[in-house]
C-alpha positions as CSV (number, residue, x, y, z in Angstrom):
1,X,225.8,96.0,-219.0
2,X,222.6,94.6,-220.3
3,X,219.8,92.9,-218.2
4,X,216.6,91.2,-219.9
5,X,213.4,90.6,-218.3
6,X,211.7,87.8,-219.9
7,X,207.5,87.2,-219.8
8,X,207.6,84.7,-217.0
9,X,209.5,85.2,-214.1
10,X,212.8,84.9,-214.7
11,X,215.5,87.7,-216.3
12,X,219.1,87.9,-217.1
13,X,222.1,90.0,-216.8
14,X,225.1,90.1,-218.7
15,X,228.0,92.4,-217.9
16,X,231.1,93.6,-220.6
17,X,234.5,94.3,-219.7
18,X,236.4,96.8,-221.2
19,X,238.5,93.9,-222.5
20,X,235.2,92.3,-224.2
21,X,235.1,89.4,-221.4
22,X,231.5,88.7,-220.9
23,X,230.1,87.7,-217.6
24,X,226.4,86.4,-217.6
25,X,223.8,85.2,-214.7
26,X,220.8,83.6,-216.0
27,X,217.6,83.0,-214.0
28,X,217.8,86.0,-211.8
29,X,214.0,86.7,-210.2
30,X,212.2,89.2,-212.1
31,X,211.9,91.6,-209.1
32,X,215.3,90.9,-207.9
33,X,216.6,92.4,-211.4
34,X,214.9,95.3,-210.9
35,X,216.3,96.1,-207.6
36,X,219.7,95.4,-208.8
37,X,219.5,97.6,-211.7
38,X,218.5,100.5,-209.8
39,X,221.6,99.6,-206.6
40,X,224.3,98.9,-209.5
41,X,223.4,102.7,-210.9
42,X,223.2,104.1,-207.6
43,X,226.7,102.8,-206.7
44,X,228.2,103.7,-210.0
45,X,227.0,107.2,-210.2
46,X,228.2,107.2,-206.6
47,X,231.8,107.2,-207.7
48,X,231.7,108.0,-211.7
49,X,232.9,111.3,-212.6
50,X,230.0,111.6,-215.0
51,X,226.6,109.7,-214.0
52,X,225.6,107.1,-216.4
53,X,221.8,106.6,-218.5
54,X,219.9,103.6,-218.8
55,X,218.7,102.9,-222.0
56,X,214.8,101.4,-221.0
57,X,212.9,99.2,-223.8
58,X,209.5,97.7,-222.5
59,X,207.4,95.6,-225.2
60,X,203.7,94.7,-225.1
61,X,204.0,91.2,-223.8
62,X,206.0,92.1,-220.6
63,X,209.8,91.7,-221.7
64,X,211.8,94.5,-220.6
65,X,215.7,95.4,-221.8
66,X,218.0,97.8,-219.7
67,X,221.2,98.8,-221.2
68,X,223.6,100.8,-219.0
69,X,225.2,103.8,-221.2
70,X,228.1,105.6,-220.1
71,X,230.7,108.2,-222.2
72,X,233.6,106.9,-223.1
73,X,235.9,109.3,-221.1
74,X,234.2,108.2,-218.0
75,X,236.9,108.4,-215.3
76,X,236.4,106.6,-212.0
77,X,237.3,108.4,-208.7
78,X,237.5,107.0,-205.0
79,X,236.1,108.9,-202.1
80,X,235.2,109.0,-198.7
81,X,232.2,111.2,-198.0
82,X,230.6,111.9,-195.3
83,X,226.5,112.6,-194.6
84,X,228.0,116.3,-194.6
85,X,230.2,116.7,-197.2
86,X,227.9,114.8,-199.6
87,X,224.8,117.6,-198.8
88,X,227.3,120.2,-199.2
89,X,229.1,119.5,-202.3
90,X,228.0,121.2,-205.3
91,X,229.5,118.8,-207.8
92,X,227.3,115.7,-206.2
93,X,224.4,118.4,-205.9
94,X,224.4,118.8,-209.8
95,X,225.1,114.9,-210.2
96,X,222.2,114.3,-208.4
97,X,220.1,117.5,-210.3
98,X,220.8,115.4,-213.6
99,X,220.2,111.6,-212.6
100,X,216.9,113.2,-211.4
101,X,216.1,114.9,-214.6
102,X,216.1,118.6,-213.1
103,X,218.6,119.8,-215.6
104,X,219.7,118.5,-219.2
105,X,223.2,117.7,-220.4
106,X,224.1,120.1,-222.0
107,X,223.5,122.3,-218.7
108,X,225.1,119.8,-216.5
109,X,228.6,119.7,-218.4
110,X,228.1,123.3,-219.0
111,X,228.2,123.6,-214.6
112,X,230.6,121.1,-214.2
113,X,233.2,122.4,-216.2
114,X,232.7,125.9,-214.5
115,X,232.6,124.3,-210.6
116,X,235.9,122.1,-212.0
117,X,237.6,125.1,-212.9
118,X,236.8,127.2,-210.0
């Protein structure tokens, strides 16, 4: 995915299928992108196996590009979790200690392969 903010007020985002289709919305409000960026992560990392990056480019007169990385082995799982279960499981915990920046990646595949195997 790839959202542009433009000078003014308006910004776009345009989203890539694994099959190449392209799906683009044009004229979204410059704080509603924003906002949407940072839900559409939230939810994705919600259910990804491994959490994805943004890729952040600012330049000086206001335009802003986001572009939504993820590894290409990036398997999807569904879930139901509970307020409980999601405070008490360690793999979420260490999801949640890289998205925040608390550990690298190196250290966060390092954990997650030992909590898989365990």
């Amino acid at each position: 995915m790839t959202a542009r903010r433009g000078r003014l007020l308006w910004g776009s985002i345009s989203l890539k299928s694994e099959d190449e289709t392209i799906i683009g919305l044009e004229r979204v409000d410059r704080e509603q992108l924003e906002l949407f960026i940072n839900e559409l992560r939230s939810l994705i990392n919600s259910i990804a196996v491994e959490p994805i990056s943004i890729e952040y480019k600012k330049n000086l007169l206001g335009e802003a590009t986001w572009r939504f990385i993820k590894p290409a082995e990036m398997i999807f799982r569904q879930q139901q979790v509970t307020p409980t279960q999601s405070s008490e499981d360690p793999i979420t915990k260490l999801k949640m200690m890289f998205i925040n920046g608390e550990i690298s990646e190196e250290e966060y595949r390092k954990k997650l392969r030992v909590l898989q195997e365990s």
